[in-house]
N, CA, C and O atoms as a CHARMM CRD file, in Angstrom:
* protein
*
  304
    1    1 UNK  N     18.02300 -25.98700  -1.61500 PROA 1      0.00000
    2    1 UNK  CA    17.67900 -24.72300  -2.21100 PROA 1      0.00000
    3    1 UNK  C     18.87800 -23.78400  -2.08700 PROA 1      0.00000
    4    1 UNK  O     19.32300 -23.52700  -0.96800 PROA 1      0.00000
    5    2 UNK  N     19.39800 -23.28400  -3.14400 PROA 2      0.00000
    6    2 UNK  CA    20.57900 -22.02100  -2.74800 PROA 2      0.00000
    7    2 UNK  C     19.84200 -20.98100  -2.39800 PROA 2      0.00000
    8    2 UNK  O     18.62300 -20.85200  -2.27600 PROA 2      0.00000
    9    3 UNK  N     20.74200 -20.24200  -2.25000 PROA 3      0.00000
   10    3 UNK  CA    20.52100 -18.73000  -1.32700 PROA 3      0.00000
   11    3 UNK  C     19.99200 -17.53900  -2.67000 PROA 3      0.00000
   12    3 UNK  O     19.62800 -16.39100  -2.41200 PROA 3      0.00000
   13    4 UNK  N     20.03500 -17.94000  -3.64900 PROA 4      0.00000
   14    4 UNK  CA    19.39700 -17.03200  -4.62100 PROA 4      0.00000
   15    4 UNK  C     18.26600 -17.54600  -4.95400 PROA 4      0.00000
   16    4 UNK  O     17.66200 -16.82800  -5.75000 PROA 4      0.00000
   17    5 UNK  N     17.83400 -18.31400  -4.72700 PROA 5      0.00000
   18    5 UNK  CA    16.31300 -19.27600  -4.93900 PROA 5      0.00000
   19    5 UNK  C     15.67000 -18.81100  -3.49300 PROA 5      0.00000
   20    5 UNK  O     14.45700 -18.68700  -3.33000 PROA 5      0.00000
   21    6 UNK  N     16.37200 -18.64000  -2.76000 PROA 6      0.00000
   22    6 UNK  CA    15.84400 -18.27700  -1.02600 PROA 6      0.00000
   23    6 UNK  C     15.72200 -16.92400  -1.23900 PROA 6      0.00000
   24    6 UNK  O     14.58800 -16.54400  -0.94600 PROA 6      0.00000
   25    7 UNK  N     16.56100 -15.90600  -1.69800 PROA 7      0.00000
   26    7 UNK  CA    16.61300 -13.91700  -2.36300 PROA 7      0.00000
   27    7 UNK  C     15.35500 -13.95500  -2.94000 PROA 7      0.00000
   28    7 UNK  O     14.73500 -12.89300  -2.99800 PROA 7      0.00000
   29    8 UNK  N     14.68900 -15.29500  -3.52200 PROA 8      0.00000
   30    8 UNK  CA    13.89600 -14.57900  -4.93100 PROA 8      0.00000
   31    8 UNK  C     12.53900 -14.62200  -4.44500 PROA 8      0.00000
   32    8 UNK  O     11.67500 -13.75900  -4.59900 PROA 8      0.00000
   33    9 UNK  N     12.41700 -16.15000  -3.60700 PROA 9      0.00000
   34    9 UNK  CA    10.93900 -16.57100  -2.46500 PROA 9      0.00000
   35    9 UNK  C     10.93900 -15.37200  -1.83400 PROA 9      0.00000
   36    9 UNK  O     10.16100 -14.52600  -2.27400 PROA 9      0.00000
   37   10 UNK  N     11.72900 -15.05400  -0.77000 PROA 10     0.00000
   38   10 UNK  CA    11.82100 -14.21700   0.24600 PROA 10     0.00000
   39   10 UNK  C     11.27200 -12.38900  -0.76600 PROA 10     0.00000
   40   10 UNK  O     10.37000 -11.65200  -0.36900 PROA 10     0.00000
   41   11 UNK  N     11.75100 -12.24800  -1.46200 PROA 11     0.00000
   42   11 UNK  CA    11.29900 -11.19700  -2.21400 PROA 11     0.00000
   43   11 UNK  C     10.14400 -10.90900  -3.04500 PROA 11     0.00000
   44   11 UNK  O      9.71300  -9.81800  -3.42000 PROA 11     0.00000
   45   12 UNK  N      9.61300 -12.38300  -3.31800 PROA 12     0.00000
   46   12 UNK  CA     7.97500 -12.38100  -3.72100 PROA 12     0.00000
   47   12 UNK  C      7.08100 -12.31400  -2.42900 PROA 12     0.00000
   48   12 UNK  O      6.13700 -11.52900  -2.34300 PROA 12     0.00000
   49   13 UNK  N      7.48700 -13.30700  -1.29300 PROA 13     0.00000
   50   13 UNK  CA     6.59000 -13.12200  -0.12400 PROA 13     0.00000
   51   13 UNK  C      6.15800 -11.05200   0.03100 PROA 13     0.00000
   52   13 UNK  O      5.18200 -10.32900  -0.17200 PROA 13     0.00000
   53   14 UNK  N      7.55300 -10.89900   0.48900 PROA 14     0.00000
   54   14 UNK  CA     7.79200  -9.63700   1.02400 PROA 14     0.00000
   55   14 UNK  C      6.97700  -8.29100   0.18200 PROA 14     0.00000
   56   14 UNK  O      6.59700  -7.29100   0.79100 PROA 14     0.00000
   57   15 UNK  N      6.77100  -8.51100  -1.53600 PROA 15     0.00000
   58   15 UNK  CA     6.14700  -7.42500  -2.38400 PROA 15     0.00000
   59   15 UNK  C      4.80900  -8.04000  -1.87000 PROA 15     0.00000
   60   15 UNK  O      4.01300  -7.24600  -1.37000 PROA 15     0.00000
   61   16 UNK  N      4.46000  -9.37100  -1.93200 PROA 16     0.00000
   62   16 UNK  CA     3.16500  -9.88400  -1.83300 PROA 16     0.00000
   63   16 UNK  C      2.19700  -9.15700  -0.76200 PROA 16     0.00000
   64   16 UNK  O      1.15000  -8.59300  -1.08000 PROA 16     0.00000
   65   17 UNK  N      2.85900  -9.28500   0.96000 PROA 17     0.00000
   66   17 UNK  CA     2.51900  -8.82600   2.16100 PROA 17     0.00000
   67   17 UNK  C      2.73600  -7.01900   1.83100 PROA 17     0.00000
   68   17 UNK  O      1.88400  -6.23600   2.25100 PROA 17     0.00000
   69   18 UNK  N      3.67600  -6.63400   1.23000 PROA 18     0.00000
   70   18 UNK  CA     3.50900  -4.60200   0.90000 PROA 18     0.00000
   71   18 UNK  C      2.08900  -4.50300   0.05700 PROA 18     0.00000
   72   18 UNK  O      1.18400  -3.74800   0.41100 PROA 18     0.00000
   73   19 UNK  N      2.01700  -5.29700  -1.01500 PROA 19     0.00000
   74   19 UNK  CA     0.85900  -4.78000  -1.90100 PROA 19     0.00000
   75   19 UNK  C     -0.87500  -5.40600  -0.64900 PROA 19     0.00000
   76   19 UNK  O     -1.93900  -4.81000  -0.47800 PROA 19     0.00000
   77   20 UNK  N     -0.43600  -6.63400  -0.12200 PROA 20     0.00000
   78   20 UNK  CA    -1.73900  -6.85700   0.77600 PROA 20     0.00000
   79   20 UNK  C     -2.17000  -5.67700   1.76800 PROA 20     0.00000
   80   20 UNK  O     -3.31800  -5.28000   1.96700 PROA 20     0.00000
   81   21 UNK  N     -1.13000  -5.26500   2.27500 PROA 21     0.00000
   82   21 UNK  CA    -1.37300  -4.03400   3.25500 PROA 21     0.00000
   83   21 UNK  C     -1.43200  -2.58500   2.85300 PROA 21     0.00000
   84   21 UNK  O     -1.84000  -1.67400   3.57300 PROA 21     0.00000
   85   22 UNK  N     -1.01600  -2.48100   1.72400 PROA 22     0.00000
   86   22 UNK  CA    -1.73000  -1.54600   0.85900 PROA 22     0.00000
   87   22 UNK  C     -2.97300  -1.34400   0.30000 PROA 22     0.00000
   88   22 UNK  O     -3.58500  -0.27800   0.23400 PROA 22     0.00000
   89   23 UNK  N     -3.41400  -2.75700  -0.21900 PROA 23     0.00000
   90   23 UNK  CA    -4.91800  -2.89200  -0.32900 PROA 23     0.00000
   91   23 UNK  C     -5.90400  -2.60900   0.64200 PROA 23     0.00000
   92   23 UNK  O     -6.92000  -1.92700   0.50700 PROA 23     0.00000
   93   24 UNK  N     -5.28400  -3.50700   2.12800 PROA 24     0.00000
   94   24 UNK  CA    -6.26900  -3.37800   3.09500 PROA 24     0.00000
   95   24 UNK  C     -6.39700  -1.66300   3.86900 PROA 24     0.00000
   96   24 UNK  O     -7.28700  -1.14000   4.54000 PROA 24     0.00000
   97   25 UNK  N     -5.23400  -1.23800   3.44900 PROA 25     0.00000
   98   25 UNK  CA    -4.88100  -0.09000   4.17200 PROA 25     0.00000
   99   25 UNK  C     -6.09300   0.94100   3.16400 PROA 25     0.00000
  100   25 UNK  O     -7.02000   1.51200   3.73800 PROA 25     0.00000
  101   26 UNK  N     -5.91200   1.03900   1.76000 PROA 26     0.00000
  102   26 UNK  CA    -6.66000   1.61800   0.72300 PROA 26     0.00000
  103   26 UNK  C     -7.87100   1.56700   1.16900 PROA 26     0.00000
  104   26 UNK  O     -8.64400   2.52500   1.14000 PROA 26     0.00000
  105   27 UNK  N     -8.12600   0.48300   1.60200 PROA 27     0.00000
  106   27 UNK  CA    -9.69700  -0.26100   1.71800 PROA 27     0.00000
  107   27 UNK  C    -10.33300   0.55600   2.69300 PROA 27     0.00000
  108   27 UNK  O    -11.21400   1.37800   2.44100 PROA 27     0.00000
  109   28 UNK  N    -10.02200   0.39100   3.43200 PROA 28     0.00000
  110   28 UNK  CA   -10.44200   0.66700   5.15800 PROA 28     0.00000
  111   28 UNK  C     -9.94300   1.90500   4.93800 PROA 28     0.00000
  112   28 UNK  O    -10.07800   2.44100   6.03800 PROA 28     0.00000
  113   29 UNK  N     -9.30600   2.92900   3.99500 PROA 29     0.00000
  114   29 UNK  CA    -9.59800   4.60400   4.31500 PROA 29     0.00000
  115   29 UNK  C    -10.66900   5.03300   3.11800 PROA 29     0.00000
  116   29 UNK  O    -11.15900   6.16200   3.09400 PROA 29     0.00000
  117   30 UNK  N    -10.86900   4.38700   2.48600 PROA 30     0.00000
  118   30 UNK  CA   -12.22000   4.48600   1.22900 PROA 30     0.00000
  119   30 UNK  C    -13.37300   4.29700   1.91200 PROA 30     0.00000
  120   30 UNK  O    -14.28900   5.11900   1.92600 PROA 30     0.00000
  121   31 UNK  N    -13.38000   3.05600   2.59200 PROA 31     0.00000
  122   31 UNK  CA   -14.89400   2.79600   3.58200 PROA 31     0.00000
  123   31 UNK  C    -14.93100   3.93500   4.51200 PROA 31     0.00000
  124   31 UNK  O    -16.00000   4.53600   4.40800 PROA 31     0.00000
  125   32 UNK  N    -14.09100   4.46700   5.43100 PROA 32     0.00000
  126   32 UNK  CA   -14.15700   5.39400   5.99700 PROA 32     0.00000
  127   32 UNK  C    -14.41900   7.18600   5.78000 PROA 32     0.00000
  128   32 UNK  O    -14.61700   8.01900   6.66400 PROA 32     0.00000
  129   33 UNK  N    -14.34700   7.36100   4.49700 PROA 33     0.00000
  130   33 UNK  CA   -14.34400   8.28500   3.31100 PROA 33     0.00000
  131   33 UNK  C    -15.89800   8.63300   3.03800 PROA 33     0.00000
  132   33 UNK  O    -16.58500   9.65300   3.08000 PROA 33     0.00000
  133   34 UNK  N    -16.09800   7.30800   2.74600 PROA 34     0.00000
  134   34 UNK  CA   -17.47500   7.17900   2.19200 PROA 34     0.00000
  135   34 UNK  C    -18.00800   7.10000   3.44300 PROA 34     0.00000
  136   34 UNK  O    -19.06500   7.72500   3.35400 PROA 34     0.00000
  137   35 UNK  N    -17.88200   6.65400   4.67000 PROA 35     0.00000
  138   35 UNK  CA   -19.05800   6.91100   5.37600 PROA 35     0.00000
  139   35 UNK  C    -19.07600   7.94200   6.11100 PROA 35     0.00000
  140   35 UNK  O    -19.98500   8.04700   6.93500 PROA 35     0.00000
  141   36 UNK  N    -17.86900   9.17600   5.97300 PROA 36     0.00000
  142   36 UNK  CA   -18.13000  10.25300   6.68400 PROA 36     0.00000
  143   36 UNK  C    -18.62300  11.21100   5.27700 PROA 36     0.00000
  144   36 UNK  O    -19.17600  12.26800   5.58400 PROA 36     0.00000
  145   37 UNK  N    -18.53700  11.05400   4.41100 PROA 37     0.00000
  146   37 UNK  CA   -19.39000  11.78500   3.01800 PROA 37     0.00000
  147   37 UNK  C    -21.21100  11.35500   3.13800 PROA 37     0.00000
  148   37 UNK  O    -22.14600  12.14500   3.01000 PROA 37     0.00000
  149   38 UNK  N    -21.26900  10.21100   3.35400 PROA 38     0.00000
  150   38 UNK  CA   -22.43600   9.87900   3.81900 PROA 38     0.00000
  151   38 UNK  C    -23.15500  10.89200   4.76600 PROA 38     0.00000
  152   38 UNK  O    -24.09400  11.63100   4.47200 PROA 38     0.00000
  153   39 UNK  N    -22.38300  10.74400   6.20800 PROA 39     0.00000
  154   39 UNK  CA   -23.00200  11.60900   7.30400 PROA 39     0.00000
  155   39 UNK  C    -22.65400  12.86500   7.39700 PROA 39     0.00000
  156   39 UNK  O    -22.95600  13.61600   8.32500 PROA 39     0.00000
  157   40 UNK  N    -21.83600  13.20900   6.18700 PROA 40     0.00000
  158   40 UNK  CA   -21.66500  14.98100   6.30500 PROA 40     0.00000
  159   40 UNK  C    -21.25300  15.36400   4.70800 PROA 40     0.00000
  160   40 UNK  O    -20.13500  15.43000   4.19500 PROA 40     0.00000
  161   41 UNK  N    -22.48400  15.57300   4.17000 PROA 41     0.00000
  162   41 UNK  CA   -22.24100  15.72400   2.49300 PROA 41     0.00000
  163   41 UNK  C    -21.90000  16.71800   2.06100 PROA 41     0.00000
  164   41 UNK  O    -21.85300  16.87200   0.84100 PROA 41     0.00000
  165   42 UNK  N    -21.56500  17.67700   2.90500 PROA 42     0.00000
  166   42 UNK  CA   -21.29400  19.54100   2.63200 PROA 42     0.00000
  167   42 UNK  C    -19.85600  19.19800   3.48300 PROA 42     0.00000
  168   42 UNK  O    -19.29700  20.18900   3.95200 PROA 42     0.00000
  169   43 UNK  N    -19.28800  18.03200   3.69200 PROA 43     0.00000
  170   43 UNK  CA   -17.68200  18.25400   3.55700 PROA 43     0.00000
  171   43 UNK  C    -17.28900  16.92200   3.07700 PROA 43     0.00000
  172   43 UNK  O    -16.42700  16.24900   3.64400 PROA 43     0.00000
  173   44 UNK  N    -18.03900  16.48200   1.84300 PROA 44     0.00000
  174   44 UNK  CA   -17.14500  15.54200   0.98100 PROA 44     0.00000
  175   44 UNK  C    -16.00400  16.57500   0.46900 PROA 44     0.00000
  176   44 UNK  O    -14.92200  15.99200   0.41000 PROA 44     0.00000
  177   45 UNK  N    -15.94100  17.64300   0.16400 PROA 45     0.00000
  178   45 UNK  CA   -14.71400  18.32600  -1.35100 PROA 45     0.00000
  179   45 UNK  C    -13.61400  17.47600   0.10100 PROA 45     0.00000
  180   45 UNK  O    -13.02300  16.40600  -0.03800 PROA 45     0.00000
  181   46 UNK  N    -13.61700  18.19600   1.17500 PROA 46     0.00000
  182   46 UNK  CA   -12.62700  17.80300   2.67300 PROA 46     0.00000
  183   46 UNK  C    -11.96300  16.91700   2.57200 PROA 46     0.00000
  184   46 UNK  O    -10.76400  16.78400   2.32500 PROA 46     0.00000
  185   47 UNK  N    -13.03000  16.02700   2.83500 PROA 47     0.00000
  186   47 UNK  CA   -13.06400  14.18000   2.84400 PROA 47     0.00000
  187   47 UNK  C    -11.98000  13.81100   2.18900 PROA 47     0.00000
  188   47 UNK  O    -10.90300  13.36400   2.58300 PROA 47     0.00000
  189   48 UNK  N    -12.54100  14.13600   0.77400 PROA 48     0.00000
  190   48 UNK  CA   -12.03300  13.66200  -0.60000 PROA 48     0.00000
  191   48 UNK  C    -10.67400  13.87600  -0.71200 PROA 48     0.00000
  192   48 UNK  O     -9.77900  13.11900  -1.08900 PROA 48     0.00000
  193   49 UNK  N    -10.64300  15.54600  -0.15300 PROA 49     0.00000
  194   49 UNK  CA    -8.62200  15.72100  -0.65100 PROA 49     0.00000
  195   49 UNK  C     -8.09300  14.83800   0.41900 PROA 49     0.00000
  196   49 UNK  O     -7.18100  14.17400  -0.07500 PROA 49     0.00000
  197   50 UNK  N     -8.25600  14.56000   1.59100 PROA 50     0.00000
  198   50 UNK  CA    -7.63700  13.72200   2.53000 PROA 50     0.00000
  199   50 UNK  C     -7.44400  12.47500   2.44000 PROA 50     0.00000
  200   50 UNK  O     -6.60700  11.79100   3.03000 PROA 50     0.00000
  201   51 UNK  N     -8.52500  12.05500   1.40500 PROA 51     0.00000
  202   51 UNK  CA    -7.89100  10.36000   1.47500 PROA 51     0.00000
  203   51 UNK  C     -7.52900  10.20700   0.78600 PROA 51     0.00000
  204   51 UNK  O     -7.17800   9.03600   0.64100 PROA 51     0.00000
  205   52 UNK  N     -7.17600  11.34900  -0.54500 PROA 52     0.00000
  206   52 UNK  CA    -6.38100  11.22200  -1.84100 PROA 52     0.00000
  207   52 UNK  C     -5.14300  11.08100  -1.37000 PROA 52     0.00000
  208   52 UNK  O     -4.34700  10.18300  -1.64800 PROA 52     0.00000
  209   53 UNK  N     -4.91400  12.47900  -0.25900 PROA 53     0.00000
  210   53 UNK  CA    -3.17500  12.52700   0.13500 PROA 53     0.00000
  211   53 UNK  C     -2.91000  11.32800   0.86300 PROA 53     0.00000
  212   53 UNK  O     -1.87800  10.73000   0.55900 PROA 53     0.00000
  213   54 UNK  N     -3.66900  10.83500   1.80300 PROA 54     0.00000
  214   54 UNK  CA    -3.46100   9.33700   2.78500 PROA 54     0.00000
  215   54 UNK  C     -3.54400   8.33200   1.63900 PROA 54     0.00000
  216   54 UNK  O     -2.70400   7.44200   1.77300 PROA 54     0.00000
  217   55 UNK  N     -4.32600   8.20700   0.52700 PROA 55     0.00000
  218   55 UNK  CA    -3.82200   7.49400  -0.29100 PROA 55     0.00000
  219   55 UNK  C     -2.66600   7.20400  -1.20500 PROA 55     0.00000
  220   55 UNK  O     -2.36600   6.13500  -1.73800 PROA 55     0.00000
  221   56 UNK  N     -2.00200   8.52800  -1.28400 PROA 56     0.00000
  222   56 UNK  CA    -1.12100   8.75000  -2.20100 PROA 56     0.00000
  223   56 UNK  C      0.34100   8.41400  -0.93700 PROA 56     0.00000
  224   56 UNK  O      1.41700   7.94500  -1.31000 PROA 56     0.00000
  225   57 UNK  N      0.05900   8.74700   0.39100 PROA 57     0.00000
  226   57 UNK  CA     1.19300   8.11800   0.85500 PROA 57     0.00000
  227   57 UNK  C      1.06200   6.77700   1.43200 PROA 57     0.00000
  228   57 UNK  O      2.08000   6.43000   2.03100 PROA 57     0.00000
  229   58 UNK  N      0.07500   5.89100   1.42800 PROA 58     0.00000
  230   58 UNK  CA     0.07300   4.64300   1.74000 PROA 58     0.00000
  231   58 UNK  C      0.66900   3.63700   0.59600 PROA 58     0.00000
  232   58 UNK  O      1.21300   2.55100   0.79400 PROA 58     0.00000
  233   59 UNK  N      0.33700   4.51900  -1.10000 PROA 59     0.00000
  234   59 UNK  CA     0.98200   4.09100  -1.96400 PROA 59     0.00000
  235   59 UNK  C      2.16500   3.81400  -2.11100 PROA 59     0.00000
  236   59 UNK  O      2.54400   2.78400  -2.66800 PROA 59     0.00000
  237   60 UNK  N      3.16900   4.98000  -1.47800 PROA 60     0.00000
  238   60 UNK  CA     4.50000   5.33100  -1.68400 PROA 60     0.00000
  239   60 UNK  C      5.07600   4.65200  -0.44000 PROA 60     0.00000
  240   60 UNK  O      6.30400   4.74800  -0.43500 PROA 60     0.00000
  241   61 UNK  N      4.73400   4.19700   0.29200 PROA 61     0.00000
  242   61 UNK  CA     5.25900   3.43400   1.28800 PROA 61     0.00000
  243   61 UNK  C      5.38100   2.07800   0.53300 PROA 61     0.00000
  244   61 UNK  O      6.40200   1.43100   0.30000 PROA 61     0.00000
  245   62 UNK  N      4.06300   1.80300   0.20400 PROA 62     0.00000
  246   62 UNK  CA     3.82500   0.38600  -0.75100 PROA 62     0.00000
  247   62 UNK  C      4.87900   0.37000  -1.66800 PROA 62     0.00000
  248   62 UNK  O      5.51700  -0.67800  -1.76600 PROA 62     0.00000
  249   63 UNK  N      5.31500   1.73600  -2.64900 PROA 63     0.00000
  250   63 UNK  CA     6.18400   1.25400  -3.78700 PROA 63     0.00000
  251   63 UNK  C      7.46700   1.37100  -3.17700 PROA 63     0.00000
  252   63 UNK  O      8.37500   0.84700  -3.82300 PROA 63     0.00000
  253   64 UNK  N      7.75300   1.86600  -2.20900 PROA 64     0.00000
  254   64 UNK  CA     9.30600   1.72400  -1.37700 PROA 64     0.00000
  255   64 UNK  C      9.68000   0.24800  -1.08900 PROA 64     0.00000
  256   64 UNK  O     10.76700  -0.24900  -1.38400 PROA 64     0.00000
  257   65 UNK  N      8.84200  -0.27900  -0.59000 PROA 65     0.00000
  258   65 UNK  CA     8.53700  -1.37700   0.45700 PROA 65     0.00000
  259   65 UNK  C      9.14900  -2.32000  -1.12600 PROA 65     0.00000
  260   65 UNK  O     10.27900  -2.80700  -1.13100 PROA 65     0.00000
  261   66 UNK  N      8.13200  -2.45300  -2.45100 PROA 66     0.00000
  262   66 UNK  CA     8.22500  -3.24900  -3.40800 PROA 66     0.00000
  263   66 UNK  C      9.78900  -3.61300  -4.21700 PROA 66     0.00000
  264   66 UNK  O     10.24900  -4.58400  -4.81700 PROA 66     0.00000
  265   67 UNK  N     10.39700  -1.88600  -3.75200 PROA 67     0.00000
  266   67 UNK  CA    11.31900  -1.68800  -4.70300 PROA 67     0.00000
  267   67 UNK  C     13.22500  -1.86800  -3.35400 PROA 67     0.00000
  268   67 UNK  O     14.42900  -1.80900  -3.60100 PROA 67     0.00000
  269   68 UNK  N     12.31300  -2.10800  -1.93200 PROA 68     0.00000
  270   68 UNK  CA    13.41500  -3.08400  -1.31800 PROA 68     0.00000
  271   68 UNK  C     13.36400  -3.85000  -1.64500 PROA 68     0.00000
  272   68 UNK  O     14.45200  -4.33400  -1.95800 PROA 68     0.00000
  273   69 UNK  N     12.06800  -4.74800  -1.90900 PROA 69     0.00000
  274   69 UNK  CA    12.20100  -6.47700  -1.74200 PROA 69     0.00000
  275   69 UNK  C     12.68500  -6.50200  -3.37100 PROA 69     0.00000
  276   69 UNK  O     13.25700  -7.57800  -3.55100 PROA 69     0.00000
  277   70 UNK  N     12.66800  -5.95500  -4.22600 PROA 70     0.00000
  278   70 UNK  CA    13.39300  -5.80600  -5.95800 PROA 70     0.00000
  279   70 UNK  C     14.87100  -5.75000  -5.82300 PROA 70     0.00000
  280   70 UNK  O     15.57400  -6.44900  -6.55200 PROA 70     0.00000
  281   71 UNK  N     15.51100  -4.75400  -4.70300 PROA 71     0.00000
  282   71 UNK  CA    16.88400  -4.49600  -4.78400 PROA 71     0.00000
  283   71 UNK  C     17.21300  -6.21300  -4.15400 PROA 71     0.00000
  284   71 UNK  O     17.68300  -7.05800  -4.91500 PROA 71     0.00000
  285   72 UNK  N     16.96400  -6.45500  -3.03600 PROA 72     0.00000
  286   72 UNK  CA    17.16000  -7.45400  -2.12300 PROA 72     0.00000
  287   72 UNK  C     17.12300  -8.88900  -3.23100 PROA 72     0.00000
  288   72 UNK  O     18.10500  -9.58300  -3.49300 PROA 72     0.00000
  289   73 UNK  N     16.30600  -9.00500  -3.54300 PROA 73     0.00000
  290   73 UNK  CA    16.23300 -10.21300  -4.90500 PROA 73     0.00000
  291   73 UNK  C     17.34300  -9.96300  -5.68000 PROA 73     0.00000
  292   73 UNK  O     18.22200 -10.82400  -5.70200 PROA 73     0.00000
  293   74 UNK  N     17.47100  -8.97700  -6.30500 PROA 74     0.00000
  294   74 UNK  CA    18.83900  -8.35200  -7.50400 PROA 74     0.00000
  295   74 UNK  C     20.28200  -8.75100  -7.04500 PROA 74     0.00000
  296   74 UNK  O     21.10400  -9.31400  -7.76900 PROA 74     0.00000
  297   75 UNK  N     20.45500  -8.41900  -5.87100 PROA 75     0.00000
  298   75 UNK  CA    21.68200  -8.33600  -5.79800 PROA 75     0.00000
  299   75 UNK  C     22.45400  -9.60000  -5.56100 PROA 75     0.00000
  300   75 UNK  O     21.91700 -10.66900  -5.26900 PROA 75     0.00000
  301   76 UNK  N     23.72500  -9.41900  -5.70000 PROA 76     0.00000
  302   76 UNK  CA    24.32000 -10.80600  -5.79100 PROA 76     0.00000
  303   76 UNK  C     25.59800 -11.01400  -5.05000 PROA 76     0.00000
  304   76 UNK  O     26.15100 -12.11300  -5.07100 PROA 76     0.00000
């Protein structure tokens, strides 16, 4: 196997494991969302902006993370 066939594996693993831990990360602050909206329904508006922003930076970690393992594959 050359070393650019090894750049390109190594860079699918690597987006693969950012987008998995993004999912699970998404996951598990949505379940948690919903079950404190559940037990306190006069502070869902709360809830809601908080796991937007924790969502919106679990994202941006995720698309950092995607767009190393992109440079890392690219280069030559």
């Amino acid at each position: 196997m050359t070393s650019v066939a090894l750049a390109y594996l190594s860079a699918g693993f690597g987006a693969g494991l950012a987008v998995l831990g993004a999912g699970l990360g998404i996951g598990k602050l949505a379940a948690a969302a919903m079950e404190g909206s559940a037990r306190q329904p006069t502070a869902a508006g709360d809830i809601r902006t908080s796991m937007i922003i924790a969502a919106a930076l679990i994202e941006g970690a995720t698309l950092f993370a995607i767009v190393v393992c992109l440079l890392l594959a690219l280069a030559k």
